[in-house]
C-alpha positions in Angstrom: -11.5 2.6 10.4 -8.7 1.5 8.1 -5.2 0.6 10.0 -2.4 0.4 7.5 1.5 -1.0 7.8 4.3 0.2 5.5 7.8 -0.5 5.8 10.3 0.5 4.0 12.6 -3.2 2.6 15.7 -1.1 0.9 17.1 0.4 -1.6 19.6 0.2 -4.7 20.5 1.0 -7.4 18.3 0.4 -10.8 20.9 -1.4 -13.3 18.5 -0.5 -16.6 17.6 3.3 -15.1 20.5 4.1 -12.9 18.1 5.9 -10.6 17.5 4.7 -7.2 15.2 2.3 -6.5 13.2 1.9 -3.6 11.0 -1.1 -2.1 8.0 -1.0 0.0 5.6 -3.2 2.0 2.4 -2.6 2.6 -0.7 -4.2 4.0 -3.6 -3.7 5.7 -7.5 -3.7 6.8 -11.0 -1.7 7.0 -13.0 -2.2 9.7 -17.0 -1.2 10.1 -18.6 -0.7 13.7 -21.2 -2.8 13.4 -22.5 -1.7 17.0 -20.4 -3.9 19.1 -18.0 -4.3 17.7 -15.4 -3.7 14.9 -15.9 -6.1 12.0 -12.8 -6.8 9.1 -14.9 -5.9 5.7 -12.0 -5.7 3.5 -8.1 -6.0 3.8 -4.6 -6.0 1.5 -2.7 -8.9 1.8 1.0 -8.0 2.0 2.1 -6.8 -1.2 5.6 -5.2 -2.2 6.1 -2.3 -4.3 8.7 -0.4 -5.8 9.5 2.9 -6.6 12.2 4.9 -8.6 13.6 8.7 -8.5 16.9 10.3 -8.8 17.5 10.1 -5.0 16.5 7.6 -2.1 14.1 10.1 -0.6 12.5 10.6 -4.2 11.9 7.1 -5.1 10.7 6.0 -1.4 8.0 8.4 -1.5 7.6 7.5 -5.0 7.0 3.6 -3.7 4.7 4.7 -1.1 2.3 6.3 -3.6 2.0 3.3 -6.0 1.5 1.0 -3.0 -1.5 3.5 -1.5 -3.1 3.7 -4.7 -2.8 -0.4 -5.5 -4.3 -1.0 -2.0 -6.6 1.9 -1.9 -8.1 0.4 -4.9 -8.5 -3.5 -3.7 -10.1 -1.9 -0.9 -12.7 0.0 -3.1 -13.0 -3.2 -5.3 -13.9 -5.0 -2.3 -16.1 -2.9 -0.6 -18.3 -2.5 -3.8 -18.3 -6.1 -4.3 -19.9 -6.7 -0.5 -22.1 -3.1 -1.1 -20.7 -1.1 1.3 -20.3 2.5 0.1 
């Protein structure tokens, strides 16, 4: 079970690009029944991201992608380092 949290900080504009830029939050845990219960085995600490695209919409969806993929990969870092495939 992985429970996840994104929010969205703002936007403005990128002074080197021009494009708009985009900020993102994101954190969250993976959880293993172990039976009884559900047990943490590996979580994102809150990490901000940002993303850019020629409109808001663009670059938000843009900032959501780079923060799935940094904390998809911690969480596959840390579930190989505790053996859990």
């Amino acid at each position: 079970l992985v429970i996840a949290t994104v929010d969205v900080l703002g936007a403005d504009d990128d002074p080197v690009s021009g494009q708009k830029r985009v900020y993102v939050s994101v954190k969250a845990q993976v959880y293993q029944d172990d039976g009884l219960f559900y047990e943490t085995v590996a979580s994102v600490a809150p990490t901000q991201e940002q993303g850019l695209g020629p409109s808001e919409s663009v670059a938000q969806t843009n900032a959501l992608i780079s923060a799935a993929k940094l904390a998809s990969t911690e969480f596959v870092n840390q579930l190989n380092v505790k053996g859990i495939y």
